[in-house]
KOLKOL-890903 format. One record per atom (N, C-alpha, C, O): x, y, z; residue in one letter. Coordinates in steps of 0.05 Angstrom, whole numbers, plus 5000, padded with zeros to 4 digits. Example, Ala and Ser with C-alpha at 12.3 -4.5 7.8 and 13.67 -1.06 7.14 Angstrom:
residues 2
526448865156a;524649105156a;526449345156a;528549345169a;525749555142s;527349795143s;525850015157s;526850235161s;
END
This chain:
residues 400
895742487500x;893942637483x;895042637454x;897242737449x;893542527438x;893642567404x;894642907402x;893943107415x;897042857377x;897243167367x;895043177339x;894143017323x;894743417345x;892043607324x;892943497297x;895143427289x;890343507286x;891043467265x;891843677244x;890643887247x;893543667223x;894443887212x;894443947177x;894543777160x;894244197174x;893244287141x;894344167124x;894843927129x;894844247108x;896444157080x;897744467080x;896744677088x;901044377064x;901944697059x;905244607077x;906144447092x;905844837062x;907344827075x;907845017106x;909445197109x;905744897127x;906145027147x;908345087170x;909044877181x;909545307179x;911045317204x;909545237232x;907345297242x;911645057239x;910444947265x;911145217294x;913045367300x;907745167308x;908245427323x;909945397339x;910445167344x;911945647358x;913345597388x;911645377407x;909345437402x;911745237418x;910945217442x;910545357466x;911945547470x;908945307484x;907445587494x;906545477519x;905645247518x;906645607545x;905945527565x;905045787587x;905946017584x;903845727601x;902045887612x;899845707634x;898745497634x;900045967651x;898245777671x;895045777659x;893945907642x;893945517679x;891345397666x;888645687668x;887745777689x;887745777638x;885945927633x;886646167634x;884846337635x;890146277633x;890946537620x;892546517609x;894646387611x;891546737587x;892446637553x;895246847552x;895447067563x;897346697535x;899246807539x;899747037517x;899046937495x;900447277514x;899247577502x;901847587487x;904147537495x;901047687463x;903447837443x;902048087431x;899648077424x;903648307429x;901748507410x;900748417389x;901148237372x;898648657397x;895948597374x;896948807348x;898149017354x;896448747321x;896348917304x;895749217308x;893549307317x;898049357302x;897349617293x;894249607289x;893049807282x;850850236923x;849650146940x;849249986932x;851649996929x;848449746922x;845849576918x;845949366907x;844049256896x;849249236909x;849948986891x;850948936905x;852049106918x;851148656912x;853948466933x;855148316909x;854248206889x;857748346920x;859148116906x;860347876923x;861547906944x;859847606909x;861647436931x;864247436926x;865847516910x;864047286952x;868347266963x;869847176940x;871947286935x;869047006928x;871046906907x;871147086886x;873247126873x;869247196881x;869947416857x;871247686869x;872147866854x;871247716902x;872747946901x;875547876906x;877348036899x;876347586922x;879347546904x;879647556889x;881447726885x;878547406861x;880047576835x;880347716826x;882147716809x;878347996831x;878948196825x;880848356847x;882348546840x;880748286872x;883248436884x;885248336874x;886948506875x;886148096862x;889147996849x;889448216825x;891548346822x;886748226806x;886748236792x;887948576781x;889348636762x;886448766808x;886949066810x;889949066831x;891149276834x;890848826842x;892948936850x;895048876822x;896649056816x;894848656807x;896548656780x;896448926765x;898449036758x;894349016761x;894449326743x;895349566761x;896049776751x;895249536789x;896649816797x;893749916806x;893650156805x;891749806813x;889549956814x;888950096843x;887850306849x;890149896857x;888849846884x;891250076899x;893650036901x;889650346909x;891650426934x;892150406965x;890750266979x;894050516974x;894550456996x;892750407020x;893350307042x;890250487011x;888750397032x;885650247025x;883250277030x;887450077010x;885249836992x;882649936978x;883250156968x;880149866974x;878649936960x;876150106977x;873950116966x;876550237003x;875750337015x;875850606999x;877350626980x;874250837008x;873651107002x;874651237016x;873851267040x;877351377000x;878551557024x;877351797032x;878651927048x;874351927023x;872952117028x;870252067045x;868252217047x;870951747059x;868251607071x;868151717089x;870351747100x;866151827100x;865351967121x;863851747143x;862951517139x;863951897165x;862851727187x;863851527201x;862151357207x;866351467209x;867051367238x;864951277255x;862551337251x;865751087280x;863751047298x;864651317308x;866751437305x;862051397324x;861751647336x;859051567364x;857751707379x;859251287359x;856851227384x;858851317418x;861251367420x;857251317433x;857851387462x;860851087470x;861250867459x;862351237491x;864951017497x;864350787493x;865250647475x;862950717508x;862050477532x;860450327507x;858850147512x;860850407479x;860150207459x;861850167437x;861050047416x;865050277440x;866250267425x;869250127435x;870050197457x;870549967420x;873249887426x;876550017418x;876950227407x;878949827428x;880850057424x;882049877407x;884349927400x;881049667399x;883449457380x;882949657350x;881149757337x;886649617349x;887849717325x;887249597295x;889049437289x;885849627279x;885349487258x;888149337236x;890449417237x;887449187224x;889549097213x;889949207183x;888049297170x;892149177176x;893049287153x;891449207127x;890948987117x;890649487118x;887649457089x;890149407069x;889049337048x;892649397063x;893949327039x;894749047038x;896048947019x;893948927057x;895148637056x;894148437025x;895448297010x;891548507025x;888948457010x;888048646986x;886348606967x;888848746989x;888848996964x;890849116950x;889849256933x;893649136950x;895149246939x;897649136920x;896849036899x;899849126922x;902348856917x;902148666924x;902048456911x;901948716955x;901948486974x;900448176965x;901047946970x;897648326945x;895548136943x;896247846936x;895447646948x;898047846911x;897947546895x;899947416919x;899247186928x;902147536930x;903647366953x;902147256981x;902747076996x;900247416984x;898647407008x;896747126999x;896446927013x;895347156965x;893947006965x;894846636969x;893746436978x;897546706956x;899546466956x;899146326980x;897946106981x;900146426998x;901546377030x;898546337031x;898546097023x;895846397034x;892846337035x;892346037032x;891845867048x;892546036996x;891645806986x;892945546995x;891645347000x;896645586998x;898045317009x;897645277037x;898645057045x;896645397052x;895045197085x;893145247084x;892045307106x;891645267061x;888145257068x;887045027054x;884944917062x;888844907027x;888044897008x;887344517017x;888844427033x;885144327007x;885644107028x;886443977047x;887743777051x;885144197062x;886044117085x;884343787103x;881943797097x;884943587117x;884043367129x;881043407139x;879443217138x;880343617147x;878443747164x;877443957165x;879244107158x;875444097170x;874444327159x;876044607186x;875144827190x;877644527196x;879144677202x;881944747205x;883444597192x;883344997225x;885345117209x;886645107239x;885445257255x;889344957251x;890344937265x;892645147263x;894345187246x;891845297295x;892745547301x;894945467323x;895545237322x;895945577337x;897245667359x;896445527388x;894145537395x;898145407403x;897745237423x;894645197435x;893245277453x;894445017411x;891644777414x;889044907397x;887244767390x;889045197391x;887745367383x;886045187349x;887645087333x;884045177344x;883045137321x;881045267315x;878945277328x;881445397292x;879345557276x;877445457247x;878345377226x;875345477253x;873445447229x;874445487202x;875145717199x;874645337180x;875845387149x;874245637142x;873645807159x;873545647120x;872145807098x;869045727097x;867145877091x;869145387108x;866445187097x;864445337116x;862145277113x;864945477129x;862845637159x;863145897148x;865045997160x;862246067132x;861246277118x;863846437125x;864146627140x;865646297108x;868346407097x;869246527130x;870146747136x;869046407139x;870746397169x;873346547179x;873846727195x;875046367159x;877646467170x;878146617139x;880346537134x;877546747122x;878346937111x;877047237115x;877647457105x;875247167131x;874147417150x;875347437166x;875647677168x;876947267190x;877547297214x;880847497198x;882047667211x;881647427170x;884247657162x;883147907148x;884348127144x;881347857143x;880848147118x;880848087096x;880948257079x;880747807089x;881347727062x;879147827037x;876847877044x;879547857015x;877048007001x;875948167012x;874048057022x;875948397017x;875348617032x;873348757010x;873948806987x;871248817020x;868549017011x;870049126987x;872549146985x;868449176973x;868649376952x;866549626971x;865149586991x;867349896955x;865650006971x;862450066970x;861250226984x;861649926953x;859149956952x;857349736961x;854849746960x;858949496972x;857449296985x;857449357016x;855649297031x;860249537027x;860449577056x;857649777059x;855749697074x;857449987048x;855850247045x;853150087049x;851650137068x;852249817023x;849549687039x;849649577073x;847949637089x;851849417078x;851449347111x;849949657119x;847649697127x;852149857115x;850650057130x;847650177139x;846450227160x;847250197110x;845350287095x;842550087111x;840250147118x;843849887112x;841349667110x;840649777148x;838449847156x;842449767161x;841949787189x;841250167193x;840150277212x;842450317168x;841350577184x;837750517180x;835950547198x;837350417150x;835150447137x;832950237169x;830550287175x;833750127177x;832949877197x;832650077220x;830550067232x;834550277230x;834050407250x;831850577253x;830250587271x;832250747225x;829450977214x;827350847219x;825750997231x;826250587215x;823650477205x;823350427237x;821550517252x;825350267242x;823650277279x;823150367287x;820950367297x;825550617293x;824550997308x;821851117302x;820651247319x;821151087284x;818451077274x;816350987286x;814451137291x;816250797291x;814950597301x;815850697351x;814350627369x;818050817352x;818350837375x;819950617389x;819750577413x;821550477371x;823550277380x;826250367378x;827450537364x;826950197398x;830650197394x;832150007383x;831549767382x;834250117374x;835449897365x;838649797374x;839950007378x;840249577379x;842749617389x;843149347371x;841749147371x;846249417353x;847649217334x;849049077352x;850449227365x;849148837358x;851548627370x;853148517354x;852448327340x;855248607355x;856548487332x;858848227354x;860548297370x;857747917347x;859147787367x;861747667352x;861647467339x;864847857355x;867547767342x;867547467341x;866047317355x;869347377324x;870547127327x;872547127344x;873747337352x;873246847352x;875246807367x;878146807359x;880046767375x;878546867329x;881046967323x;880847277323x;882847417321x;878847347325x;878647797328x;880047797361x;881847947370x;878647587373x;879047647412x;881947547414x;883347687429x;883147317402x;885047197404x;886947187372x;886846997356x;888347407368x;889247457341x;891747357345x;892847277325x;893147347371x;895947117366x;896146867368x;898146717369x;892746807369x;893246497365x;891846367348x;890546157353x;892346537319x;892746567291x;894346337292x;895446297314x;894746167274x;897045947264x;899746227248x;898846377231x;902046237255x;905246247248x;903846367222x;902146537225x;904646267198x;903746357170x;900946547175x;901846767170x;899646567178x;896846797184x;898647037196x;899647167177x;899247117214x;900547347234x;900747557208x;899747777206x;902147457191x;902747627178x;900247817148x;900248027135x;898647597151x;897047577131x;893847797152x;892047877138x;893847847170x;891847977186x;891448247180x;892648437191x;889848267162x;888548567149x;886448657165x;886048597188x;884048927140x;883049027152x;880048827151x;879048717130x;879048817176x;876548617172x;874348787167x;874249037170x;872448607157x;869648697149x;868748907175x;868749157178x;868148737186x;867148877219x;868949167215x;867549367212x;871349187215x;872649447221x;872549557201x;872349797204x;872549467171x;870749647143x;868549837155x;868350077154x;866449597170x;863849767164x;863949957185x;863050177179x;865249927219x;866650117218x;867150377217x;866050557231x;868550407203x;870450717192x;867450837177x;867451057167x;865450707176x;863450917164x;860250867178x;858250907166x;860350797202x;857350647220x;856950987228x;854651057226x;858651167237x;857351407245x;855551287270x;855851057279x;854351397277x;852351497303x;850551157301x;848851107319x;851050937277x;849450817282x;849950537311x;852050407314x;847850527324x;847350347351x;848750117349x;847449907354x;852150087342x;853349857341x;854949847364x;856350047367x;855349577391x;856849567410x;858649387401x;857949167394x;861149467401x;863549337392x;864949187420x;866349347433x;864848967429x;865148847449x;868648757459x;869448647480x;869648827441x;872848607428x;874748787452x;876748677460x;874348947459x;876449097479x;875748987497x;877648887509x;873148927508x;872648867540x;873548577535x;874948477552x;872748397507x;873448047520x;875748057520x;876647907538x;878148217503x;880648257505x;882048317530x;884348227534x;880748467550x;881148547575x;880648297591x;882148257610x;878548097587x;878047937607x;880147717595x;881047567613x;880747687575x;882047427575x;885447407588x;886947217592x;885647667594x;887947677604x;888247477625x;890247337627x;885747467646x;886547287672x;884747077668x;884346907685x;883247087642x;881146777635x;880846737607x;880646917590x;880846447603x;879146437575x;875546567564x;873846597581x;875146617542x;873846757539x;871846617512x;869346627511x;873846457494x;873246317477x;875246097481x;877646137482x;873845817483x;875345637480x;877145577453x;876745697432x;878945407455x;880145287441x;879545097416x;880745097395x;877844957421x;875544887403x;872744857393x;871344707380x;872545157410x;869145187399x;869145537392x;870145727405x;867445517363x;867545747357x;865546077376x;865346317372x;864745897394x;862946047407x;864246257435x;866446207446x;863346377439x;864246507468x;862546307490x;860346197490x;865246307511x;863946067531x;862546367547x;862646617548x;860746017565x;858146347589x;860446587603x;859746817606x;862746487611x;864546767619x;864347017600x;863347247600x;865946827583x;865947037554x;862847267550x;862947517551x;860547107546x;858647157545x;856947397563x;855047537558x;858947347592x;857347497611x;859547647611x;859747737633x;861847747595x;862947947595x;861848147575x;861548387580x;861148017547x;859548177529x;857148257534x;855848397518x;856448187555x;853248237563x;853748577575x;852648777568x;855848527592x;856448817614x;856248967585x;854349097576x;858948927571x;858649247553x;856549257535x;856549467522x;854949097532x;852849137518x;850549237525x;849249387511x;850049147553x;848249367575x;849149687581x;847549877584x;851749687581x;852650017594x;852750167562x;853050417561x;852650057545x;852150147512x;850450227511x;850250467507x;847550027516x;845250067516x;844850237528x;843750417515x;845350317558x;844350627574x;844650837567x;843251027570x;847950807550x;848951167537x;847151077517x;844951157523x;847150967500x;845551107474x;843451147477x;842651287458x;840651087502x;838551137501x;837751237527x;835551207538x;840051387536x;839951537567x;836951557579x;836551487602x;834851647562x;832451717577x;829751437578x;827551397589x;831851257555x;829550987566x;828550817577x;826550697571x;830550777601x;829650647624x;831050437620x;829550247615x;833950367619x;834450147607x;836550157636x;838049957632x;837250287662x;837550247681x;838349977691x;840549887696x;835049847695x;834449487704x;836249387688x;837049197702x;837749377663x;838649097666x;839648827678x;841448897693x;839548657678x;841448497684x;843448507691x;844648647675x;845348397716x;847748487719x;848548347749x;847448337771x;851048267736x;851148017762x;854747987770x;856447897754x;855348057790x;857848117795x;859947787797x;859947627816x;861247757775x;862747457775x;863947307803x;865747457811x;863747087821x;864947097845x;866746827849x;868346777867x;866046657825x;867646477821x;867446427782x;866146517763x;869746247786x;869646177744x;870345867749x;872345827762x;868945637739x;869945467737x;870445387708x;869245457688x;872745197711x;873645087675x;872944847676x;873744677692x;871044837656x;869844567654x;871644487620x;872944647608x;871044207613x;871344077586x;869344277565x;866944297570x;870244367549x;869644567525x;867644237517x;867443997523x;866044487494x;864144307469x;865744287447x;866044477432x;866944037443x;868844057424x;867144057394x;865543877389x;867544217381x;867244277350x;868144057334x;866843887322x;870344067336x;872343837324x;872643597332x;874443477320x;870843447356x;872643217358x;872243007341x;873942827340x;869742987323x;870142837305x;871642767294x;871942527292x;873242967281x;875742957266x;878042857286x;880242807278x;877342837312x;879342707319x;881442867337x;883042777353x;880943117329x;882443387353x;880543457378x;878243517383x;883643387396x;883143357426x;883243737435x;884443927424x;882043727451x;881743947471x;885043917482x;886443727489x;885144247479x;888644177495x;887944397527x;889644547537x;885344357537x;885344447563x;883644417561x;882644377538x;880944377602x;879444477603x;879044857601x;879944987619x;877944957581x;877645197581x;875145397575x;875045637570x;872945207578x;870045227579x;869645387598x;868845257617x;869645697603x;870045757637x;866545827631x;865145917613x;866145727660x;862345877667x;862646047697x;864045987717x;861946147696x;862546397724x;860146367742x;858346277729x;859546407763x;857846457782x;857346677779x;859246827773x;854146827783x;854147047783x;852447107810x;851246927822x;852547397821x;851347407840x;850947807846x;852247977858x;848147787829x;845647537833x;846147487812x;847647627798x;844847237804x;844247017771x;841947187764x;839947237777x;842547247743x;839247287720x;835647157736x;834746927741x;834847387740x;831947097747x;832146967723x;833246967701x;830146827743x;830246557721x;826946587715x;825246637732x;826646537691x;824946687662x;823646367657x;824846147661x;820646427646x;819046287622x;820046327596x;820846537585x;819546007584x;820946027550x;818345957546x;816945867564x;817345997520x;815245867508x;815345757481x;814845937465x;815845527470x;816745497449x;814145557431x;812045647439x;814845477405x;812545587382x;809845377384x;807545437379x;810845107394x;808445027397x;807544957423x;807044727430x;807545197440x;806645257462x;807345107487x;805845057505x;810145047484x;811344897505x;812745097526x;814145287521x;811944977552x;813545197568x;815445047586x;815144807591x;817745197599x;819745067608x;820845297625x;820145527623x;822945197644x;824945437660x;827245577637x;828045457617x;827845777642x;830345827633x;831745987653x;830946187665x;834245837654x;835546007674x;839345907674x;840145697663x;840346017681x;842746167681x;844845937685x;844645887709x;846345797677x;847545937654x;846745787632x;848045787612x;844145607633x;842445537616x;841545797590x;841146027595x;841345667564x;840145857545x;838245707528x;837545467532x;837245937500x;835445877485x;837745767461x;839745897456x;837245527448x;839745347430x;837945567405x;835945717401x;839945447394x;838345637356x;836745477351x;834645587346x;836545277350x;834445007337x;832444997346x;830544867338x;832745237376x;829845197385x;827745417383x;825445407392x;829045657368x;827245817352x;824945917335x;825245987311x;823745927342x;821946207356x;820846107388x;819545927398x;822246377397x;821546237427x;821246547443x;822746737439x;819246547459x;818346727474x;818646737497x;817546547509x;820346947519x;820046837546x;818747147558x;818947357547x;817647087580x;816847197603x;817847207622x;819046997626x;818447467651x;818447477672x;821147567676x;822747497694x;821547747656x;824647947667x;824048127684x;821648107691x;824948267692x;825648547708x;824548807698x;823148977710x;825448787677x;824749227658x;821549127645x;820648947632x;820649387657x;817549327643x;817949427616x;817049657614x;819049317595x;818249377565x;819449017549x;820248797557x;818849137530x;819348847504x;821848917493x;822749147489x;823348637487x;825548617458x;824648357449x;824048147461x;824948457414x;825048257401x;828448147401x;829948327408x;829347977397x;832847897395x;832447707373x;831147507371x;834247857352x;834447767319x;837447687325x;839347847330x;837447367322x;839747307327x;841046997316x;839546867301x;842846907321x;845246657312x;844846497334x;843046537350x;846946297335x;847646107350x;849446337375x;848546337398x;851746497370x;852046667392x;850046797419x;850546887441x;847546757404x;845446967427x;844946737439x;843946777461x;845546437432x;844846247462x;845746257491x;844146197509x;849046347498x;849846407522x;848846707529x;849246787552x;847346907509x;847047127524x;843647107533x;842447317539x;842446877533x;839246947524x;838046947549x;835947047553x;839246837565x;838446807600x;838647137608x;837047227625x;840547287597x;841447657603x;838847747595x;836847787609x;839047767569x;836247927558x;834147767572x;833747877594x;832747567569x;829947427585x;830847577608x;829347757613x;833247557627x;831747637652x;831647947654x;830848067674x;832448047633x;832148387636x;830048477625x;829348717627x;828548247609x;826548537599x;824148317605x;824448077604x;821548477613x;819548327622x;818048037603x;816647847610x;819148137577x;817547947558x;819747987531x;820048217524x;821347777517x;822647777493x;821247587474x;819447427481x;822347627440x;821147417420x;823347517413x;824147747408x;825047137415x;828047117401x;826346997372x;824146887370x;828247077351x;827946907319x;830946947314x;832647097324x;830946747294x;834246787280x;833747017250x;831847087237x;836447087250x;836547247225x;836947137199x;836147257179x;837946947197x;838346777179x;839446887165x;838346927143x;841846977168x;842947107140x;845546977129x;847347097118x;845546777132x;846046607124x;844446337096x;845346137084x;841746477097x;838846347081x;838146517067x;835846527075x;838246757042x;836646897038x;834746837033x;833347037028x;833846657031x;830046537019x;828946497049x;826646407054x;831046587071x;829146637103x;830646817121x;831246747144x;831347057108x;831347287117x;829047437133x;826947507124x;829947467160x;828747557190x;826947817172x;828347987160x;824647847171x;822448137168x;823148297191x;821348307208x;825248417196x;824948597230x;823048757232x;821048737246x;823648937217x;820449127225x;818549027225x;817249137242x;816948797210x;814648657211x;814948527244x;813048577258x;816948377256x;817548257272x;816648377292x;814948307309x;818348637290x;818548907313x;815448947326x;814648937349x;813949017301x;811149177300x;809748937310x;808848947333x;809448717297x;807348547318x;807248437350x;805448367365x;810348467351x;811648377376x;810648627402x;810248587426x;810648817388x;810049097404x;812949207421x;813149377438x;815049017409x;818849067417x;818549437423x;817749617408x;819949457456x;821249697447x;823349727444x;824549937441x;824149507444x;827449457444x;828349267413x;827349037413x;830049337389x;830849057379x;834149017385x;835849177390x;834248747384x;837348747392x;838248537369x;837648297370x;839748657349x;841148467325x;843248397331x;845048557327x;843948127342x;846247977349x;846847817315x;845347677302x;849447887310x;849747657287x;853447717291x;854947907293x;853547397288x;856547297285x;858547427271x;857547497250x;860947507271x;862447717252x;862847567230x;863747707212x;862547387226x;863847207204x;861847227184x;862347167161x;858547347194x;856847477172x;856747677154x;854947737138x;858747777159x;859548047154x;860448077122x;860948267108x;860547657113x;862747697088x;860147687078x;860347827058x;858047607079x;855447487066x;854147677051x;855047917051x;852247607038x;851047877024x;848348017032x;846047937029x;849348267042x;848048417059x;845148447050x;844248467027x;843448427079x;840748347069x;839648657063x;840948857059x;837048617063x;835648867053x;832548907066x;831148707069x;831849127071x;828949187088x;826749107071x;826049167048x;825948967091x;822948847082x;820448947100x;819848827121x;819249167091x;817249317104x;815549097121x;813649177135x;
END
């Protein structure tokens, strides 16, 4: 097997690392109305750490109110990473050690830790989200909020629910297999910004339970930025038992739910092999479930119909797509990424009738209308899945 290909910089080469096939070997984990982009809030975090501006606990509000305060079974126990890495002294040395293994690199990614490869920057600033890098000012975190309380109000209204998926990257689930030079560089992330001030709002934080499963499995491969169907049908559980506490009286009981009885490791979807980087395991795991999800009607937009079923999903490309013939007699719309493909067989077979769309927030000239979405769909359910690595983007805004 070819060795990976590798950054520019002067990088430390990692230990070598061994472990049996599909368990990952564990080191402790770390302790309104304007967006600004990433590049301008590095220079100005260099810029306020040169004047002395920036305190000990970066550009966060030490009088921010609101913590998650949602029910357990939607919250995690991982320790956030250090808000001064990125904000304070630290900044111009941090940025240094940044720029020399990021800076042309061969390939649009960032070779981590035994076989491990992560997405550059070129994938909506990727790996300087996966550290905390440029961290919110606080009036851009306050819109994420804002945008999803203001998103919750308008549905409740209307008699809908709402539940945030926030689906981690695979360096949040797997933070020691960070590349050597990063370890040290792992601050506070966006996701854990918004965070320290979501209050009571419907966000299930998934990163403790895939953390728990990867102990005896992979969870995210090695070279795909996605959660494999294991992974997937682990975020599904806490995302269902989330869903029950926060909406105890709505019948959200039926879900889906399928006890794992085997895992097989297949050859991952390599991201990278173009470039020429080999998979350094099968670690693709897909699980048996029992029972499997029924198996559901898709309907594409121009009225194509097909099976869907387990551990089959809806791809993003194939969006707007409608299925039929779950379990719970009510509707979800699912506003979602490329992540909601391994979970979409869960929701179809749990709720009698779904309408997946993407959020696109990654497009603002095709930014998802939810409440428009919600209301025609007749959703009593919405479920906003979007990738953590969205989190650096600029937060969208309600469109009646």
């Amino acid at each position: 097997m070819s060795e990976p290909l590798q950054g520019a910089g002067e990088q430390t080469s990692a230990p070598t690392t061994s472990s049996a096939p599909g368990v990952r070997p564990r080191t402790p984990l770390l302790p309104r109305r304007s967006y600004i982009p990433l590049v301008t809030l590095v220079v100005l975090s260099a810029l306020m750490a040169g004047l002395g501006v920036a305190t000990t606990r970066g550009w966060l509000d030490a009088e921010a109110v609101g913590a998650a305060s949602t029910p357990e079974a939607c919250r995690s126990e991982v320790v956030p990473g250090d808000p001064t890495i990125w904000t304070g002294p630290k900044t111009p040395e941090s940025e240094a050690v940044f720029a020399a293994n990021t800076t042309d690199l061969p390939y649009p990614g960032v070779p981590g830790r035994d076989g491990f490869v992560f997405w550059s920057d070129i994938q909506a600033n990727n790996f300087s989200d996966m550290l905390g890098r440029a961290p919110w000012l606080d009036e851009q975190r306050d819109q994420w909020r804002d945008y999803f309380d203001d998103l919750q109000a308008g549905l409740a209204r209307e008699g809908t629910d709402l539940i945030v998926v926030v689906a981690p990257s695979s360096g949040s689930v797997y933070p020691e297999m960070l590349p050597d030079w990063a370890q040290p560089l792992r601050g506070l992330t966006h996701f854990d910004q918004l965070l320290e001030v979501s209050g009571d709002l419907p966000i299930v934080d998934v990163r403790s339970a895939l953390q728990d499963a990867a102990e005896d499995e992979w969870v995210y491969s090695a070279v795909n930025s996605h959660w494999t169907p294991y992974g997937a049908s682990v975020a599904w559980e806490s995302i269902s038992e989330c869903l029950q506490d926060l909406y105890p009286n709505s019948d959200y009981d039926g879900l889906v739910s399928g006890k794992v009885v085997e895992i097989e490791r297949q050859a991952p979807p390599n991201e990278f092999a173009e470039w020429g980087v080999e998979a350094p395991r099968d670690d693709w795991t897909v699980p048996t479930l029992e029972p499997d999800p029924v198996v559901t009607t898709r309907t594409a937009a121009d009225g194509t119909e097909s099976e869907l079923s387990w551990p089959g999903g809806v791809d993003l490309l194939e969006l707007p797509v409608t299925t039929t013939g779950g379990e719970i007699a009510k509707k979800a719309l699912v506003v979602g990424d490329s992540q909601g493909t391994a979970l979409s067989a869960f929701w179809a077979g749990s709720f009698e009738s779904t309408f997946q769309i993407r959020h696109h927030l990654d497009d603002p000239s095709q930014r998802a209308n939810v409440l428009h979405a919600a209301r025609t769909s007749g959703a009593d359910l919405v479920v906003f899945e979007l990738t953590e690595r969205y989190l650096s983007l600029q937060p969208p805004t309600i469109l009646s």
